[in-house]
Each structure stands twice: as C-alpha cells, then as structure tokens.
N, C-alpha and C positions, 0 to 999 in steps of 0.2 A: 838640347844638352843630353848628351847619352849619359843613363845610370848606371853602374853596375853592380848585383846585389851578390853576397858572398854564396858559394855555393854549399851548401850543407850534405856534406855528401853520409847519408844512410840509406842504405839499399833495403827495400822489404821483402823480405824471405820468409815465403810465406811456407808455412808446414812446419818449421822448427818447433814447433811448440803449440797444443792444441788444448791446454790447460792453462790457466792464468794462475796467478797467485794466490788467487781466495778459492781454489780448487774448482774455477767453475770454469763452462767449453766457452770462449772469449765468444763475445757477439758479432756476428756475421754482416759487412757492410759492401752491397756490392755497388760501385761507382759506373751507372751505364752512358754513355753518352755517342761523341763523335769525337775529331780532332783536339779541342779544347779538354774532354778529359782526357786521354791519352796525354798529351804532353806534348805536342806536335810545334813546333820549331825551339822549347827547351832542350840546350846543350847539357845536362845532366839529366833528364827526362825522366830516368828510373827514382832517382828522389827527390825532385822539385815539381814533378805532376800537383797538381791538388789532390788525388787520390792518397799519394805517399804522406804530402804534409800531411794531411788529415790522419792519418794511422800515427806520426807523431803525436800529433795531437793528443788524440786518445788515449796512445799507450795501448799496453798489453792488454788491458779487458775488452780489446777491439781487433776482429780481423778487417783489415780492408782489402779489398778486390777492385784493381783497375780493371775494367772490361770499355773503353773506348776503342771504337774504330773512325779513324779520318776518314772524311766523305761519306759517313752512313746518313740515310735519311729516315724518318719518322714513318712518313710513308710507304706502303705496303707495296705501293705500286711507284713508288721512285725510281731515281736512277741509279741507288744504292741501298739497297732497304737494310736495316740493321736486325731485323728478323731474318732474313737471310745469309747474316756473317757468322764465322766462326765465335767472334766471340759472345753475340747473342747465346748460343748453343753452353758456352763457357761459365756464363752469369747465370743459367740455370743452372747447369750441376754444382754449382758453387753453393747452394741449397743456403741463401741470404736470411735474415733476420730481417735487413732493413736494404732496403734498395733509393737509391739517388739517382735520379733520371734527369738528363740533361739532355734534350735532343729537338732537332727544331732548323736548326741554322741552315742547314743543307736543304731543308725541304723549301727557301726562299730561291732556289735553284730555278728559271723560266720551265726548264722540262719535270719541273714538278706541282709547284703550288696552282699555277693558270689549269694544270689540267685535273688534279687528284685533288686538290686543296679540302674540298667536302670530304674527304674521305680521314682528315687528319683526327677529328675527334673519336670516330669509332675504331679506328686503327691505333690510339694511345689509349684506349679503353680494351683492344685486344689485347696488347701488352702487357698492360697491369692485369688482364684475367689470366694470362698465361702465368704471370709470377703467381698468384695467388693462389692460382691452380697446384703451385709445386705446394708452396709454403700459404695456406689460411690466414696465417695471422703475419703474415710479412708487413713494415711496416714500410708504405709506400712515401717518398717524398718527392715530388717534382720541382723544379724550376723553371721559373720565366726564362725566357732567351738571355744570354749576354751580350752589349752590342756590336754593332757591327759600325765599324769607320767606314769613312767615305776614299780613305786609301788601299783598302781591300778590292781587289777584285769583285768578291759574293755583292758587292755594296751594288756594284755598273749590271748586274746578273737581275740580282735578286733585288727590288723593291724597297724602301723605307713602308709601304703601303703593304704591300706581301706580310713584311716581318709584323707590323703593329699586330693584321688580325691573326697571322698563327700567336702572340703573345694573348690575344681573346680567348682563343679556342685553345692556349693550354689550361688558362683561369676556367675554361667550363670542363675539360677534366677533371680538373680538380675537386669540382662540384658534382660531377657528374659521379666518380669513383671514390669520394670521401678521402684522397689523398692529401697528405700535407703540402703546401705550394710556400715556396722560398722563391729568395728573387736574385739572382744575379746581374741580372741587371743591373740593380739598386746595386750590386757590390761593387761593379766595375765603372759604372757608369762616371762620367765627368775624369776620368783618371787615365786618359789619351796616353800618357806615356807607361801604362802598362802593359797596353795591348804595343807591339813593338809594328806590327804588320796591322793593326787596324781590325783584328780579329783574334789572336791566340791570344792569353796572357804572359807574361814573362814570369819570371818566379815568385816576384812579390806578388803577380797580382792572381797567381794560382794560388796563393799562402790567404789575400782574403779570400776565395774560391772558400777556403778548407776552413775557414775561420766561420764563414757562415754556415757550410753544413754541421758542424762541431757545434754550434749553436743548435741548433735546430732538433740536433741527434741528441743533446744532454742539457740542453734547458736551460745552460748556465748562460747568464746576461750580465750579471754583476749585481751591484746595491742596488734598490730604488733610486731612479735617476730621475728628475725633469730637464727640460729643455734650460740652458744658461741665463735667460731674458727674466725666467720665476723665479725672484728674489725676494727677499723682505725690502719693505719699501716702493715696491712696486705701483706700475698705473695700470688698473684693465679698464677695457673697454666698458662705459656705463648701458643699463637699459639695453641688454640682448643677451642672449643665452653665450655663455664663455666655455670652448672648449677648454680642458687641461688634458697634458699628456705627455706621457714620457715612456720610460722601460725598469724596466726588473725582470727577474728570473721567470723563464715560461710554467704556464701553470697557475703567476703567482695573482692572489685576490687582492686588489685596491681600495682604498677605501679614503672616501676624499669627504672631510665635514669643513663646514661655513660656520665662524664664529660657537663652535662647538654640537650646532647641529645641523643641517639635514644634511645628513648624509647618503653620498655617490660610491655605488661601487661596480669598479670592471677588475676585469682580467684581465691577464698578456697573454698572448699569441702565441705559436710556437715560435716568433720571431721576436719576443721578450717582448711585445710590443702590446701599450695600454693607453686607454684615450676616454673620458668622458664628459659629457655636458652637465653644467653647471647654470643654475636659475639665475638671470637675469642679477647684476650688481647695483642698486641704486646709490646714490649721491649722498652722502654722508659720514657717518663714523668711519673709522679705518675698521678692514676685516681684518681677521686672520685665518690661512687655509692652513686645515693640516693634513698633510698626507701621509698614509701609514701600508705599507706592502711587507708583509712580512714581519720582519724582526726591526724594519726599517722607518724610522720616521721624520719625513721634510718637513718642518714648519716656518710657514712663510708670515710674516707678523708685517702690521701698518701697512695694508694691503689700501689701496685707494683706489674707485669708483670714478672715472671721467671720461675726459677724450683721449685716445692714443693715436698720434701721426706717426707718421714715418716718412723721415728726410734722408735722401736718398739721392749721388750725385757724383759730381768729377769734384776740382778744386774749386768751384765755384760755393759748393755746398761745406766742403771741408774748410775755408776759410773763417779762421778762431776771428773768436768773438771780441779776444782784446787790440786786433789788429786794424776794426771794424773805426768808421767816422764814428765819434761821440760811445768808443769801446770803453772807455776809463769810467764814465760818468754811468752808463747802463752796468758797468760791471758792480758799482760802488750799492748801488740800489737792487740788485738781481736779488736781494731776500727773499723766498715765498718756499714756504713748506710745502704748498699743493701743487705748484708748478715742478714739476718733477721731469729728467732723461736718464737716459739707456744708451750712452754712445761705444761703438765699436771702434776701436785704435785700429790701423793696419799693423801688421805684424813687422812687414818692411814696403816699402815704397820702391815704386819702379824708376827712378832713378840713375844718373850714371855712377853707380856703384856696386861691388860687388857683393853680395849675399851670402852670407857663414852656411857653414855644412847644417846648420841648427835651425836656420831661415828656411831652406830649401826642402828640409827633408817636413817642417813643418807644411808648409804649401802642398808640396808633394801628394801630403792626405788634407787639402782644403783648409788648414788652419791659416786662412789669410788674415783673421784678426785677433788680439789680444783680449781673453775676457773679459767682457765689461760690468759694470755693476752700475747700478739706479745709484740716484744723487739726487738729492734738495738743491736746487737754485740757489746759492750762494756765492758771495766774494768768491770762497779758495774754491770753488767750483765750478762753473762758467767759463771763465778767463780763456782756456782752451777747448770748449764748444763751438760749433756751428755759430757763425754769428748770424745767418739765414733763418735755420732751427730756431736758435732763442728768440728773436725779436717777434717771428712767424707766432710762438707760442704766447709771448707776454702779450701781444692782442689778441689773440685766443682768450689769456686770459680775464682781460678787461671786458 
C-alpha cells in the first residue's frame, strides 16, 4: 500500500539572519553525508531533507547546513571520495559548531571496501581531524549506517557482510576520536515502507532522521520513561541479577532503590538512554522499586520475586482460556494472587477486513499491540487469556 505524507513546504534560507532572538550568533550544524542526506529521490528535497526538518526542528537558535553529495564515499581512495567534492570544501567554510556525519553506504560499493576497506578507520579519523583542525571544540557526532533493502541495487553490489563491518569500524571511530555515535539504523530499521527504493528515506522517514539528531544535539528525551511490562504488580525474574532500564533526558542521573535501600545509580546516554543491574530478587515479601531521574519519579509497588515465561505463538497460543474443554470450571477456581500475567492485545488482526486510518498509521511505527498491564488470576481476569499460558502456569504453579 502506497502512503503519502503531506508536503510541508519551508524552504531554508540560509543567511537571512545571523542573530537569534536572545542576541546570540545561532549555533552552527553542519549535515555531511551522501545521497540520504542530500535528499535524493524526495519530490520537495529543499524542505523535506532530514537536514531541513532538523533546522525546523530547532528553530532559529540553530543554523543548519545540508552539505550531502550522492555517491560520495568515506574512502579516500573510493570511487567517489567526499573529501574530494565541492561540498566537503563547502562544510568547512561553513565554520560548524557541531557536525553530523553520515557516510558509509557507498563505500559497500565491490570497487571499494574488497580493496581500501583497511583504510576506512584512519580516513574517518582524517576527517574528523581536518574539522577539528578548522574549529577545536567542534562538536562531532557520527552515525551507524542506515539500512540497506534487498530491492536496492547497492544490496546485489555491496554485501550484507561488507556493510555489518564498516558498521564495526564506524563504533571504533567513535572510540577512537571521542565522537558522539547515533544510530540510524535503529531509526529506520524494520520501517521497509520508508525507504520507498530500499535505501533513500521518503519524508517521514527523513523527519525520524531529524528526530534523532535533534535528540542527540539538545538532550531532550522527555519524562523518565520505563519499558511498558514495569508495572506495579509485577513478576521478575527470582535468584539472578535483573536488569532495569529505560530513558530520560541526556545527561540525566538515575537512581533506582529496592524496598527503600540499596541504591543503583546510572546515566542516560546522549541517546536518552539508561540501564542498570540490580541484585539478585528472592522469594518472598512483595518489593517495591522506585525510580527517581530528575524531577521524575516511577514507583512500582507489590513487586513479586518468581518465575517469568513467555508464551509466544499463532492461534494456537492465542486461543482463550474460556473456550478451552473444562474453560468454565478452571475459570471458576483461577483465584491466586501470586499467579500473576502480562498479556499483549493485537491492535487489529489480519483478517478479511479493512483497517481505519488510526490502525494503520499505528502499525506504521510497530504499535502492533495494545498496552497491557499485570493482573492477579482471577474469575473477571482469565476468561480471555491464553488457555495454553494458564494451564502451562497453574502447574508451574503446583
């Protein structure tokens, strides 16, 4: 099914204005890459790029500079090097503040990686020295590759095996030059109907492009978030160390206490992103975790210590529990506070019928299921469970 997303037409015009509003010279952001930043098979290109979103984004306390060329490669010795194009030349005089490097895809190209491939880490470390050279305190941000479909040409060219290790060897620039690393991949990935050719983005999926660097460039994540499954009432895993983890704004300190002490504390990432281990949960009292980031605080109560499965399946799995031989009689008795699930609704079912604009745009971005929340085994609770799930668990329980 073809989509099509409204065209937001704002052109950026760059130079009109070199003071912002709070009197200060706007911060400089320059977008380097290949065809994917450029804009290359978007029908309004000049402002549906990720580069342009992103300068939406921002606002006026932000210049953004597109400097993408299609077909550049990373490689010095490629078959298009992007130190050798004009707009390399372009993105230094542009004298950046922060630079966003997206480059990679081309160099899965057979006349480059089979022959120069060694040569990609110190030739992305030239680069960054040459920014740095202009501007010291530039603040450098790289990404992962975004991916590549199997209906692309670069796909029959270039390698599944090519692309994995230049995605290595940009994670060791990273490390190598103390840059920040985002992932577009993770942006794009699983979302086949944004890439339209198997490789460009189309507008939406330039707009998360611009969504992630804007993250990245301002730190903002939202509230303290956990994953949907960390509820009150909850089952963890008994007797092993338990990861937790979720997001809030970059920068921000976590701090995770058990039953009001020993307290865990991490940070988020520059990708909001926060995770730590927790001591081992034994078999007894209910916990309670509370998580606190900021001004932010989750508090998870009657926290419970046992086994966690996970049932998983077609209709075979999905078939409720009150439809089940001897469903009425197991329903009537399903009482038990410590027998406890976590089931996930489909949002909608595949089916012969047709899907609301509210359905589709939900799927769209992976919302295949409806939140769920922990439950006590009971009558009004069960009836439409698993009836595989339940029974599998009441002899767990016994």
């Amino acid at each position: 099914m073809k989509r099509f997303f409204p065209a937001v037409i704002a052109l950026l015009c760059a130079g009109l204005s070199t003071i912002t509003a709070n009197g200060r010279e706007p911060v400089k952001v320059a977008c380097i890459g290949n065809s994917i930043t450029y804009g290359y098979t978007l029908e309004h290109r000049d402002s549906l790029c990720y580069p342009s979103q992103l300068q939406r984004m921002l606002g006026d306390d932000y210049k953004v500079g597109n400097f993408g060329r299609s077909g550049a490669t990373l490689l010095r010795h490629g078959h298009r090097p992007y130190n050798e194009m004009e707009e390399w030349q372009k993105a230094l005089a542009f004298d950046a503040d922060i630079a966003v490097i997206h480059l990679g895809i081309n160099d899965t190209d057979p006349r480059d990686w089979p022959l120069y491939g060694d040569d990609f880490v110190k030739d992305y470390v030239a680069l960054i020295d040459t920014l740095r050279g202009r501007n010291p305190d530039i603040r450098i941000i790289i990404s992962r590759l975004s991916p590549i479909l199997s209906q692309h040409y670069r796909w029959r060219s270039g390698t599944q095996k090519w692309r994995l290790e230049i995605q290595k060897a940009i994670e060791r620039v990273a490390l190598a030059t103390g840059a920040e690393l985002i992932d577009f991949d993770v942006t794009l990935r699983d979302h086949e109907y944004l890439l339209e050719d198997g490789l460009h983005p189309n507008a939406r999926g330039a707009q998360l492009m611009a969504r992630t660097v804007a993250g990245a460039l301002t730190g903002r994540y939202g509230p303290l978030r956990l994953p949907p499954v960390w509820q009150s009432g909850m089952v963890v895993q008994r007797d092993r160390p338990l990861r937790i983890k979720g997001t809030a704004n970059a920068g921000t300190e976590v701090k995770i206490k058990v039953n009001g002490a020993h307290s865990v504390v991490a940070k988020t990432d520059n990708q909001g992103r926060w995770s730590a281990i927790l001591q081992p949960f034994a078999v007894g009292d209910p916990y309670t975790i509370e998580v606190t980031g900021g001004a932010d605080t989750v508090l998870l109560k009657d926290v419970v210590a046992g086994d966690v499965w996970v049932a998983s399946g077609q209709s075979n799995m999905a078939f409720k529990l009150k439809n089940s031989a001897g469903g009425t009689e197991a329903i009537a008795s399903s009482a038990d506070s410590l027998l406890r699930f976590y089931a996930l609704t489909p949002r909608a079912y595949t089916d012969g019928c047709r899907w609301s604009d509210d359905v589709i745009a939900a799927v769209d971005t992976l919302g295949y299921f409806l939140p769920g929340n922990w439950q006590r085994s009971a009558p009004e609770s069960v009836s439409d469970f698993s009836a595989v799930a339940y029974y599998f668990a009441r002899e767990m329980r016994k």
